[in-house]
C-alpha positions in Angstrom: -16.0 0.1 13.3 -14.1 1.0 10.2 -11.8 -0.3 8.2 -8.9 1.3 9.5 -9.8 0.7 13.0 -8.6 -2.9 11.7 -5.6 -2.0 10.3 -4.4 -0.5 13.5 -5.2 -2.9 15.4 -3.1 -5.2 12.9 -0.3 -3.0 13.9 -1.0 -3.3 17.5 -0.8 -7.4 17.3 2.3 -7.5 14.5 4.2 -5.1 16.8 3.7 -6.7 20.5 4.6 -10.4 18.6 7.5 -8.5 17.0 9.1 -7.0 20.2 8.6 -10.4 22.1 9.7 -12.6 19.7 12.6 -10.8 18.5 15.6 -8.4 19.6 15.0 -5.7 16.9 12.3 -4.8 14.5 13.6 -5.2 11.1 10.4 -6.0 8.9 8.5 -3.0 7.0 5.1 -3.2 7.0 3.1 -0.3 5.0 -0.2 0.9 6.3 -1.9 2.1 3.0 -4.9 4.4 5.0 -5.7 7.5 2.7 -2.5 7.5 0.6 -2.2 6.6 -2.9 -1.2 2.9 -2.0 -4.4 2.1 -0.5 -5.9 2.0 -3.9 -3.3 0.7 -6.0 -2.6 -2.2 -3.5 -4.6 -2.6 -0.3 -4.7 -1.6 3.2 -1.5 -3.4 4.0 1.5 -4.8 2.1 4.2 -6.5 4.4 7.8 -7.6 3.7 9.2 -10.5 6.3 11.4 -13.1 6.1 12.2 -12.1 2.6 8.3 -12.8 1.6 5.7 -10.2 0.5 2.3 -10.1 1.1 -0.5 -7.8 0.5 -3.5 -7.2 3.1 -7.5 -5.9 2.9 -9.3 -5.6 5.5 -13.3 -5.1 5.6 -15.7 -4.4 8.2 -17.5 -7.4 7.0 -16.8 -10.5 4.9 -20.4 -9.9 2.5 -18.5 -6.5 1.8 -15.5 -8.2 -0.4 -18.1 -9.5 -2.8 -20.1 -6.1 -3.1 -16.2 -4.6 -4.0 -16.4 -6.8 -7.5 -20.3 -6.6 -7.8 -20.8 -5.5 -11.8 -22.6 -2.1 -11.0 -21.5 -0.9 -7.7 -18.5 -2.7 -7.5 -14.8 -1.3 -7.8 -13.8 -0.8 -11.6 -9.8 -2.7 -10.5 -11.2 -5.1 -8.0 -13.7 -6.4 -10.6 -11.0 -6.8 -13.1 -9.1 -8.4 -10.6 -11.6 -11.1 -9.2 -12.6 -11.7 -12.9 -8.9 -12.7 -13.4 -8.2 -14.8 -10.8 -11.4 -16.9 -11.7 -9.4 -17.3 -15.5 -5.8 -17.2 -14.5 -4.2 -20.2 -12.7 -0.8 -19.1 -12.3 -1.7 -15.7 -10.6 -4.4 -17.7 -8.4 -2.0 -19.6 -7.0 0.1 -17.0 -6.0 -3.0 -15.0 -4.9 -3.8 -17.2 -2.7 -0.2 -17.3 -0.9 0.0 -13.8 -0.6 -3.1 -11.7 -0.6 -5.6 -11.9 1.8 -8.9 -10.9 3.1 -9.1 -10.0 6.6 -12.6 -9.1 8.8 -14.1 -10.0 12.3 -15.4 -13.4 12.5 -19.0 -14.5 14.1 -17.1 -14.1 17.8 -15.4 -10.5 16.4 -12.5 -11.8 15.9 -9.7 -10.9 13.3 -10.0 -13.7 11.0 -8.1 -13.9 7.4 -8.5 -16.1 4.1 -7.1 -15.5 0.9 -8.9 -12.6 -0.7 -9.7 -14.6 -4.3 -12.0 -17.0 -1.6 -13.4 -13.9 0.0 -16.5 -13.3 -2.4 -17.5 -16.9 -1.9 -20.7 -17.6 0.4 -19.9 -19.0 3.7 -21.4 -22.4 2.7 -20.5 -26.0 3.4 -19.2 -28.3 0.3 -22.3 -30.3 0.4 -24.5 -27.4 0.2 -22.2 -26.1 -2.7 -22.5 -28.9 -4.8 -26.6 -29.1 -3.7 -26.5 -25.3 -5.7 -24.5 -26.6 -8.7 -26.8 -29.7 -8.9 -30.6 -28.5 -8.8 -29.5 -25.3 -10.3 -27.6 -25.5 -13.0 -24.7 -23.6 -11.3 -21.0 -23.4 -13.2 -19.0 -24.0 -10.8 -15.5 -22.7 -10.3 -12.3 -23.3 -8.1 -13.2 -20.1 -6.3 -16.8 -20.8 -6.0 -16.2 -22.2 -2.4 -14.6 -20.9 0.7 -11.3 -21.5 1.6 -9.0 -21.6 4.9 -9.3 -19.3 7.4 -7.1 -18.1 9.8 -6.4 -16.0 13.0 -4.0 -13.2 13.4 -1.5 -15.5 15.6 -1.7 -18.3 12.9 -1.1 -16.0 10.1 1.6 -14.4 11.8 3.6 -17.6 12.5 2.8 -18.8 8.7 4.2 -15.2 7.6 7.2 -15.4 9.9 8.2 -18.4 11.8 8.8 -21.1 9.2 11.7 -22.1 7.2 12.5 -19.8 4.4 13.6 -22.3 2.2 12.4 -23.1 -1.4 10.7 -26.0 -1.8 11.5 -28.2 -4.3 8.3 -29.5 -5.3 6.7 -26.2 -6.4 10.1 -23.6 -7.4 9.1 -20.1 -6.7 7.1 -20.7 -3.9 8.2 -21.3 0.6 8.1 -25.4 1.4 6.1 -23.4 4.6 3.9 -20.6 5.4 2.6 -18.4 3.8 4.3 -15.3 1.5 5.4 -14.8 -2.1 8.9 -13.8 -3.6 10.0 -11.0 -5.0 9.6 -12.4 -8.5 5.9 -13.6 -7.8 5.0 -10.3 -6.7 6.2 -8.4 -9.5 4.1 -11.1 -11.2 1.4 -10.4 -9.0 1.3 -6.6 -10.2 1.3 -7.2 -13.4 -1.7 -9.5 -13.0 -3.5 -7.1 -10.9 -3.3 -4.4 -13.2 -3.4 -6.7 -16.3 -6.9 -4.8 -17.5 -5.0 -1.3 -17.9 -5.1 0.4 -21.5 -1.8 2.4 -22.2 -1.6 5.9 -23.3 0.3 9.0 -24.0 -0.7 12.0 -21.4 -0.1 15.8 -22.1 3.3 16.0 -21.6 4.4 13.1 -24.1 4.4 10.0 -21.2 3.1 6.5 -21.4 0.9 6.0 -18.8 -1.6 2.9 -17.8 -5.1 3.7 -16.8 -8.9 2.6 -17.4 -11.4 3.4 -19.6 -15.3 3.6 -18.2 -16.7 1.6 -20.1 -20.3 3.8 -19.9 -18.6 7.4 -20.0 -15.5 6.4 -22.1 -13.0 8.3 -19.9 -9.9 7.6 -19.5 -8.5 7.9 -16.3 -4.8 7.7 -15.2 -3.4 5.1 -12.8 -0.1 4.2 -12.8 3.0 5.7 -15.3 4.6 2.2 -15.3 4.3 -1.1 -13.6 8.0 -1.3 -12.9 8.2 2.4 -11.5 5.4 1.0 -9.5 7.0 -1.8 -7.9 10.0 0.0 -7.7 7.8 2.8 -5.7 7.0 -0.5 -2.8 10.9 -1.2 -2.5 11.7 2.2 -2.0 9.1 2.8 0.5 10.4 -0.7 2.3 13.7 0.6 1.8 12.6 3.6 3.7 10.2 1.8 6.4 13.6 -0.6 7.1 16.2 2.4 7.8 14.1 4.4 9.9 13.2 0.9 12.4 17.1 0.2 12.2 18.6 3.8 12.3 20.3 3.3 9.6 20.4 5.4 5.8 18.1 3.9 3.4 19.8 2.7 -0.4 18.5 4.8 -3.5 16.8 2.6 -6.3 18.8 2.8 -9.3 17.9 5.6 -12.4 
């Protein structure tokens, strides 16, 4: 099976919980297959409850650490991973709202925050075995973390107070999902690695440099426009499930 095979069938499980669980369908979510927001996001980014969260799905679990491998790896992925391994603030929120999702042993959807996903499958005691006779650094990503299915991550996403919690500002005192402010944050984290220059008709734009050709190449004009690109496609998703005529972002 392919990757989008389980993206559609994400759809398939969102929608029938959708229809039973509620009167109307209110809550965008964006399937990213073979348009420019597959790359610059992932395979899914959701809105609900007033949370955000980003989804990518694999065929198998071993393939999310072969996406940030050095050589054959992904040039943004890499950055990415090597990021969340340094950053606290973003790993935190990474790991509220971005996940991994794959078949289990039982072929199964099964989900876990996507800074986990490169992590072997292996027990504590067996990590700490590694660290021990090897001479391992460890790290706070080193080790796999929880793992969900669909209908748990679904409830997490949707069915739990929306209230902020007063312990930890920013973030739901339930469930899973980041805020609007944490994923702005979240962008700018993800793309943290880009280089800015000027293109052929006078524009700032970010992109990346290959590090063994030196070329530059062009990904994103702006991380606001960017962001602002998501809302107006939400925007967008939201009036054509309601019927009603979507609101322009402001100039």
């Amino acid at each position: 099976m392919y990757e989008s095979h389980f993206t559609c069938h994400f759809f398939r499980y969102w929608g029938f919980l959708e229809g039973r669980n509620k009167e109307q369908m209110v809550e965008p979510l964006l399937g990213n297959m073979q348009n420019p927001f597959d790359a610059l996001f992932g395979d899914i980014v959701g809105q609900t409850e007033g949370r955000f969260f980003i989804i990518e799905f694999k065929r198998d679990r071993k393939d999310f650490a072969s996406e940030v491998k050095e050589k054959s790896g992904k040039a943004h992925r890499r950055e990415l991973y090597r990021h969340l391994r340094e950053d606290t603030t973003c790993r935190d929120i990474s790991r509220l709202g971005h996940f991994g999702g794959y078949p289990n042993e039982s072929d199964q959807l099964c989900f876990e925050p996507y800074a986990h996903c490169m992590a072997p499958m292996q027990s504590p005691r067996n990590i700490s075995d590694e660290i021990i006779l090897n001479d391992v650094a460890s790290g706070p990503l080193d080790a796999r973390s929880w793992h969900v299915d669909f209908s748990t991550l679904y409830k997490q996403l949707t069915h739990y107070d929306s209230t902020m919690s007063a312990q930890a500002p920013g973030s739901f005192s339930d469930g899973l999902g980041i805020t609007h402010d944490q994923l702005e944050e979240y962008v700018a984290c993800v793309y943290n690695h880009l280089q800015q220059r000027v293109n052929i008709k006078g524009q700032a734009v970010l992109g990346m440099v290959d590090a063994q050709t030196g070329q530059f190449t062009a990904v994103v004009q702006s991380l606001p426009l960017l962001v602002r690109a998501l809302h107006d496609h939400f925007a967008a998703m939201r009036a054509a499930l309601t019927n009603r005529p979507r609101p322009r972002s402001a100039p």
